[in-house]
N, C-alpha and C positions, 0 to 999 in steps of 0.2 A: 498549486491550487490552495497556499495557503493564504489564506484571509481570517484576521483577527482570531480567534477560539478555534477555527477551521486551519486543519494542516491542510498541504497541498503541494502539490510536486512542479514546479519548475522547469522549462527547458532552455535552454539556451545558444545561440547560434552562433559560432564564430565564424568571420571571413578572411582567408589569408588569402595574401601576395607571395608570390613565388618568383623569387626576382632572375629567373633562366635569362630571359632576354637582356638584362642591366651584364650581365657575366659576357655572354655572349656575343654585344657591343665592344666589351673592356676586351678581347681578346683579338678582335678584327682592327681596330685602332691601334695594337699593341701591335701587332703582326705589320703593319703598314708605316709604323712609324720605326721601323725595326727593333723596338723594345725586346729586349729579354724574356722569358718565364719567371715563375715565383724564384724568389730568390738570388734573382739574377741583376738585382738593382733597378727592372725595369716598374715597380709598381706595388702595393701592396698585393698580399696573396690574398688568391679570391676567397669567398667564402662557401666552405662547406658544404654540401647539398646530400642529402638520401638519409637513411639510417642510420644509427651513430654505429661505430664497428664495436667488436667488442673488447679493443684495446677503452675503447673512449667511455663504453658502460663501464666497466672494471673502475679509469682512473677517478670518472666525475663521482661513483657512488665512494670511493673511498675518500677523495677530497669533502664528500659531502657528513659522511660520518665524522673524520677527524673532528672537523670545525662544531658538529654538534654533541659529540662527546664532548668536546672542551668548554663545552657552554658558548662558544660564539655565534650568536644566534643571526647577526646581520653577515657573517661571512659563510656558514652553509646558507641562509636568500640568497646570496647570490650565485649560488649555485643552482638554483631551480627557475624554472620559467615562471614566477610568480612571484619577487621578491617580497611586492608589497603585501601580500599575504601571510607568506608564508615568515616575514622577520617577526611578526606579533604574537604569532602561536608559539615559534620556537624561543622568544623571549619569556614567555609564560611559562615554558615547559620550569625553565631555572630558577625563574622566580616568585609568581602567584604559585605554581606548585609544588616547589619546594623541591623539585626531584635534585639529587646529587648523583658522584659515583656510576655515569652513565656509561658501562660498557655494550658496545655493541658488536654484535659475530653475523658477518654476514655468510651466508647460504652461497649454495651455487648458482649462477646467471644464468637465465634460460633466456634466449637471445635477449633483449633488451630489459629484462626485466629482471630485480634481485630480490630473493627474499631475506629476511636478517631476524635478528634475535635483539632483546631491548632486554638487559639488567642493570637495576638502578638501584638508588632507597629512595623515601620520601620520608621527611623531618619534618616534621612541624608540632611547636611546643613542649618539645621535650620527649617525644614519641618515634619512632622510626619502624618502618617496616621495607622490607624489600619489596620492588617492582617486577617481573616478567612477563612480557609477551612477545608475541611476533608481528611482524608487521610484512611491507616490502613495499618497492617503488620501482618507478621504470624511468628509463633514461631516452631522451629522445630529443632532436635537432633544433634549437632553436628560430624561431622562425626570423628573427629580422638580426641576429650574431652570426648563425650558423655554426653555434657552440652547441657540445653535447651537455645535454641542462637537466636536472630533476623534474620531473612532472610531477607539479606540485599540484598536491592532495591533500587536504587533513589530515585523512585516512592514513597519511604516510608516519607521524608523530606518535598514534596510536588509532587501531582498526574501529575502535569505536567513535571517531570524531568524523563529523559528516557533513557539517556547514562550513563553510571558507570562513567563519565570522564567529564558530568556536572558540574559547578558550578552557586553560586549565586552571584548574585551582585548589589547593587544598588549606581545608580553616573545618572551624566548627559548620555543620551541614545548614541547607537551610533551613529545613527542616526537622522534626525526629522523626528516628526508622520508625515504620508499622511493619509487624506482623500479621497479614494478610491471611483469613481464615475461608473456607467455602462454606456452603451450608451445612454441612455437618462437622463443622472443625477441623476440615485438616488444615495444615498449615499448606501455603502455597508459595515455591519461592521461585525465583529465577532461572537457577540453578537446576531445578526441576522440570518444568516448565517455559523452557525458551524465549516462548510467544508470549509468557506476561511480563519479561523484562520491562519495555515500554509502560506498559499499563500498569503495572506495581510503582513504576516511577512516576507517573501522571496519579495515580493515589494516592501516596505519597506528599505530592506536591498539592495536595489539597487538602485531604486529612491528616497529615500527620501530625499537626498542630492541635488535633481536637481526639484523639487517640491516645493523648495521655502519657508519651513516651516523653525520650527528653535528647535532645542534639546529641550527634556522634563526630569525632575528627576523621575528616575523608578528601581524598582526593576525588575530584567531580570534575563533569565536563560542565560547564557553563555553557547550554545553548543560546546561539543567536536571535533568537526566535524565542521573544517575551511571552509565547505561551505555553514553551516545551518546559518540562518539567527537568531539573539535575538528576544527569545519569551519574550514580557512584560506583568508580572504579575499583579502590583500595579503600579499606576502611583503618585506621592507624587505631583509633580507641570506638570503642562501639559504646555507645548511647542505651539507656533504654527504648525499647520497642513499644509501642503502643499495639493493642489488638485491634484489627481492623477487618468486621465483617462483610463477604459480598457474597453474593448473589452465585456465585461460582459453583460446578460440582467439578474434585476432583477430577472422577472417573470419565466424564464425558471431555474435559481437559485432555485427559492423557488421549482419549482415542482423536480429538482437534489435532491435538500436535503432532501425532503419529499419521497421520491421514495427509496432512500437505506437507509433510516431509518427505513425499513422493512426486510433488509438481512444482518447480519454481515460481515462483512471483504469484503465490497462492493462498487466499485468503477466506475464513470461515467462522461463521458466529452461528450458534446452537440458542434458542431461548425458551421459555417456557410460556406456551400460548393462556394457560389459564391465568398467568400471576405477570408476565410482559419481562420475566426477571431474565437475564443471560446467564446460560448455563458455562458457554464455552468461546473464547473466541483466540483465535490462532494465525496466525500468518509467516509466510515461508516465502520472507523478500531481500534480498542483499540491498537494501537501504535500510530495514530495519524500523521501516514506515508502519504503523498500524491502520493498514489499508482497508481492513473489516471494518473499521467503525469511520474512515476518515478519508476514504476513497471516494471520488465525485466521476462518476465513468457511465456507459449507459448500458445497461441490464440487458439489452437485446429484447428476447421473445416471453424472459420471466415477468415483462412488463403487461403480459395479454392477462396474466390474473384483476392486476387494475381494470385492464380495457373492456375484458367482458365482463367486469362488475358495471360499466357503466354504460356497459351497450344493455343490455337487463334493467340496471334501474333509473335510464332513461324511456323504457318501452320501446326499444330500440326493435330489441330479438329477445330471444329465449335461449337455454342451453339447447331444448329439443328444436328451436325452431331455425332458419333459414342461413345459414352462412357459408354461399359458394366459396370454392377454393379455383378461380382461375390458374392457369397458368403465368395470368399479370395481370398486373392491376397499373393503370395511371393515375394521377392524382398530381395536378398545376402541372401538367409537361414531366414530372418525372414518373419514369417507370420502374414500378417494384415485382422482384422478384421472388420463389421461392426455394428451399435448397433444392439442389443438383437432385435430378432423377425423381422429383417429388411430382404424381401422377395429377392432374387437374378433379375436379369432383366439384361438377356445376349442382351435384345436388346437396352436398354436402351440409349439415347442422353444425351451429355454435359449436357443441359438443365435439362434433367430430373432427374441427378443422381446429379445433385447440388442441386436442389430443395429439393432431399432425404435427400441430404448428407449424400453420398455412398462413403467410405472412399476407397475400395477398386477400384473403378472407375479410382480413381486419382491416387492411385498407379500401375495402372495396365500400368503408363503413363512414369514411371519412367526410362522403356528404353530408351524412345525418347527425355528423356528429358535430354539437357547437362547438368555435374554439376553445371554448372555458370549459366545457364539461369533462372530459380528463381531470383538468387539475381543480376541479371542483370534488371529483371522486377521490383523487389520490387526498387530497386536503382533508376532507372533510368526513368521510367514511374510513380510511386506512392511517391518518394523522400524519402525511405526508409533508414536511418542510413547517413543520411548528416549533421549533426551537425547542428539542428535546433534552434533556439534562439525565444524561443517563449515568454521571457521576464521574465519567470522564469526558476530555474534548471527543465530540463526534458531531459530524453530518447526517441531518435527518432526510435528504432527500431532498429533489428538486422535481416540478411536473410544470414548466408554465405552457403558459396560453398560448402558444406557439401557431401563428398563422403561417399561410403559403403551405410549403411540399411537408414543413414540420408535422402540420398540423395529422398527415396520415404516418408522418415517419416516429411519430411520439405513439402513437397506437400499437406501434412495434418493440418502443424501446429503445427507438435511435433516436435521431432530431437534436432537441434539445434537453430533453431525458437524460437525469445522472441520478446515481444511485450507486448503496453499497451494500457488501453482506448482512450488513443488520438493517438497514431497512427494508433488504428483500425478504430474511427471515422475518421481520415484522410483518410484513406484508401476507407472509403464508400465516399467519400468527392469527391475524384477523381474517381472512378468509375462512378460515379454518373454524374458526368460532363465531364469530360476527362481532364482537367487542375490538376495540384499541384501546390497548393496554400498551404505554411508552415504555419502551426497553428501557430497565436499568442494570447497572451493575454493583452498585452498594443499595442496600436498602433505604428507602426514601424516608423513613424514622430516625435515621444517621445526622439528617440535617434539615429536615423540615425540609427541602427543597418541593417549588408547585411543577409536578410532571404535565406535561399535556395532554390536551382531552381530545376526542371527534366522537361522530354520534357512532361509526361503526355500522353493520349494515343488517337491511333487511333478512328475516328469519331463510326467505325464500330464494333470496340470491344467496344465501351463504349453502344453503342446500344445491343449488346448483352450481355454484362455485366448490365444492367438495366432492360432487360427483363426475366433472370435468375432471379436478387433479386426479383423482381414483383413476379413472378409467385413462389419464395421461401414463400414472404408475402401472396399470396393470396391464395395457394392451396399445399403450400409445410410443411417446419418444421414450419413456425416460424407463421404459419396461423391463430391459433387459437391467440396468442398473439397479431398480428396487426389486428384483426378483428376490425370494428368501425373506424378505421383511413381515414380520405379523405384526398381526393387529390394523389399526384402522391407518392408513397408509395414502397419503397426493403426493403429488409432483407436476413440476414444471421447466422442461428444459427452456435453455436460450445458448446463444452469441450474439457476439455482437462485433460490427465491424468498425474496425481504428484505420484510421488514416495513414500509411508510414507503416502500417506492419501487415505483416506475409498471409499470418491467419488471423482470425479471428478472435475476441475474449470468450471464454468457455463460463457460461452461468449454468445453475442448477439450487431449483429452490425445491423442498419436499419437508412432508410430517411424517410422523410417527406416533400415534396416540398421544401423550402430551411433549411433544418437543417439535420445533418444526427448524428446520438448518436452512444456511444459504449459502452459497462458494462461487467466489470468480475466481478464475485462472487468465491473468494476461497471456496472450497469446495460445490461446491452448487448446482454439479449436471449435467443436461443438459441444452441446453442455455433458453430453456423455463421455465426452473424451476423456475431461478431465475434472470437474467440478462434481458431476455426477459420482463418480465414485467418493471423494473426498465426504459431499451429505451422505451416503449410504454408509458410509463406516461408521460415521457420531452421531448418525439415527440408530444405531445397531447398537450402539453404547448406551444411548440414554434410554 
């Protein structure tokens, strides 16, 4: 889903041929014509087929280190199923980055797969530092040799390279380092901090220039993708730092990062409803993707905070007034469900059937509702897809006009409906207050930059929009989850369902007198299962 300033995630299909029956010809022919077996003069020997054994993992990974210790960069390609990829990287490793002296110790083989050790130096200018880390590769059948080949990965050169279209390189940076400060000056590093790795680099790559520092010598990955920011690996001479303040706290940090270090592929942004500033944002993905601010997916049920802002300030309904909860609802020939065991309530209130999150309630709204009115609300009251500049690359949200089944399936959160942690926590941000205030994460005096506006919402729906999440927190889905929380306290559970996977994505948006969080978890369920807990920990901190 990357598009220009917008990262985004790719997937990709391959189709093979499996040549059993081309074999199984050459053997019947062979057999009739009274040919030989391999090696018997009647024919070349077939080719290979199944899993490499593990004479053939052993020999391919050490033919393939030889060749890349000695710097032969075109004769380890040819030992991976990727030559054409993988000759430019590993030509790089020797020479844009300077590395020499590359010993490698491989690990033991866990069936087809090797882990190994990388000690090296990097030179450049008269400077040298040593290199360490680990890496590993797996070995696997070529599909059209039926050699055992490297599967070729970036990742395989070093664990931090992630685009096929990576390179390495080491010179003066492009930038100078910034020392990265929070609102009360601590310093914020990497190394501390995980989940700002990314984001210390895409600050970096923008202010470092106007921070005051002065170029460092470093070994850096060079991404593919003209709007990712150079990750630095090795630093050989350090540069001055410029100070660079954001928007950040420490402490509500530590408790982000601590919190989806318990869910994989789990992501969470913290911000401050009266001021629009992020206090925290953290993600726990082995791509290494900053999926809180740059994730395009769809919110599920935390999307009924919009909905019932615009079934209210259409004159739709009321919090106290009318919104049955069938046990289904149609809408253009499709039929919507709601979860498992969830009891019908033909008499049920706005109120009531948010707190459930009674999916069928909201769709049952979709006559009255115009196709533009959604993303007139999301637009124009919550500042939903205005090109927000929150100081790094981020996605503000998407709400369109979505006619046909969309049009009741966007009421839900599904449809055509995408969204990410920070714009759900925006979302609870202005609910919660009735102002839109655009998330930033350096302060907006840093660079003059023009943040975006909306008018924000009526005094009367943001009181009923705050009395649903309350009574959602305190006796609805998300109950058991904000139990123990004081002070003035909403919430809104969600999932949402993906195409291709088993469960569901697990949303969970809530406040906390001034801080309102948001967290999706791929795959992980319902919102209490697992996003749920993530907001209640870095509500408890801020």
């Amino acid at each position: 889903m990357r598009k220009g300033a917008k990262a985004a995630i790719v997937g990709t299909v391959f189709a093979v041929m499996v040549g059993g029956a081309g074999y199984g010809a050459f053997n019947i022919v062979s057999a009739v014509g009274g040919g030989g077996g391999p090696g018997s003069g009647g024919g070349p020997a077939p080719r290979r087929t199944g899993p490499p054994s593990g004479a053939e993992v052993k020999e391919t990974s050490t033919k393939f280190f030889a060749a890349w210790e000695k710097g032969q960069a075109a004769a380890a390609a040819a030992l991976t199923n990727n030559a054409g990829k993988a000759e430019p990287l590993l030509t790089s490793y020797g020479a844009s980055a300077h590395i020499t002296g590359v010993k490698i110790t491989p690990g033991a083989a866990v069936g087809d797969s090797v882990p190994f050790t990388v000690r090296a130096t990097v030179s450049y200018g008269g400077k040298s530092k040593p290199l360490a880390y680990e890496s590993g590769l797996t070995v696997v059948r070529g599909i059209t040799t039926g050699k055992a080949l490297v599967d070729w990965e970036p990742s395989v050169v070093h664990p931090e390279l992630k685009d096929m279209d990576d390179t390495l390189v080491t010179g003066d940076s492009a930038t100078p380092p910034i020392e990265a400060v929070d609102r009360d000056g601590k310093v914020l590093t990497k190394e501390k901090y995980p989940s700002l790795g990314p984001i210390l680099d895409e600050l970096r790559a923008k202010y470092g220039d106007k921070a005051g520092g002065t170029p460092s010598v470093e070994l850096t990955i060079r991404h593919a993708a003209p709007e990712a920011a150079d990750t630095a690996l090795l630093t050989l001479s350090k540069g001055k730092a410029g100070k660079l303040p954001t928007t950040l706290s420490a402490r509500v940090q530590a408790a982000a990062e601590r919190a989806v270090r318990k869910y994989g592929e789990s992501s969470v942004v913290a911000v401050k409803p009266s001021t629009g500033e992020v206090l925290a944002v953290a993600n726990n993905r082995t791509d290494g993707w900053n999926a809180a601010f740059l994730g395009e997916v769809a919110p599920g049920s935390t999307m009924k905070i919009v909905s019932a802002a615009t079934l209210i300030d259409n004159g739709i309904t009321t919090a106290n007034g009318p919104a049955p909860c069938p046990a289904e609802a149609v809408w253009q020939s499709q039929t919507f469900h709601n979860i498992k065991d969830m009891a019908p309530d033909e008499k049920a209130t706005l109120s009531a059937s948010f707190a459930r999150s009674c999916n069928t309630a909201f769709v049952k709204f979709a006559d009255e509702v115009k196709v533009e009115s959604l993303t007139d609300e999301a637009r124009d009251r919550f500042g939903i897809g205005l090109d927000w500049k929150t100081g790094i690359p981020s996605f503000d949200g998407s709400v369109p006009a979505s006619g046909g089944p969309d049009t009741a399936a966007n009421l839900i959160g599904q449809g055509q409906v995408q969204m990410n942690p920070l714009n759900m926590a925006s979302v609870t941000a202005t609910a919660m207050t009735g102002a839109f205030r655009q998330p930033v994460i350096v302060p907006r005096g840093l660079d003059g930059r023009e943040l975006a506006t909306a008018r924000g919402l009526p005094a009367g729906t943001v009181a009923q929009l705050r009395a649903m999440m309350n009574r959602t927190a305190t006796s609805g889905t998300a109950a058991d989850v904000m139990s123990g929380l004081r002070g003035q306290i909403g919430a809104k559970t969600g999932s949402a369902e993906v195409d291709g996977q088993a469960r569901s994505n697990s949303w969970f948006t809530g406040y906390r007198d001034d801080v309102a969080a948001a967290a999706m978890v791929q795959d992980g369920g319902h919102g209490v299962d697992a996003s749920g807990p993530i907001v209640a920990q870095v509500l408890r901190a801020g």
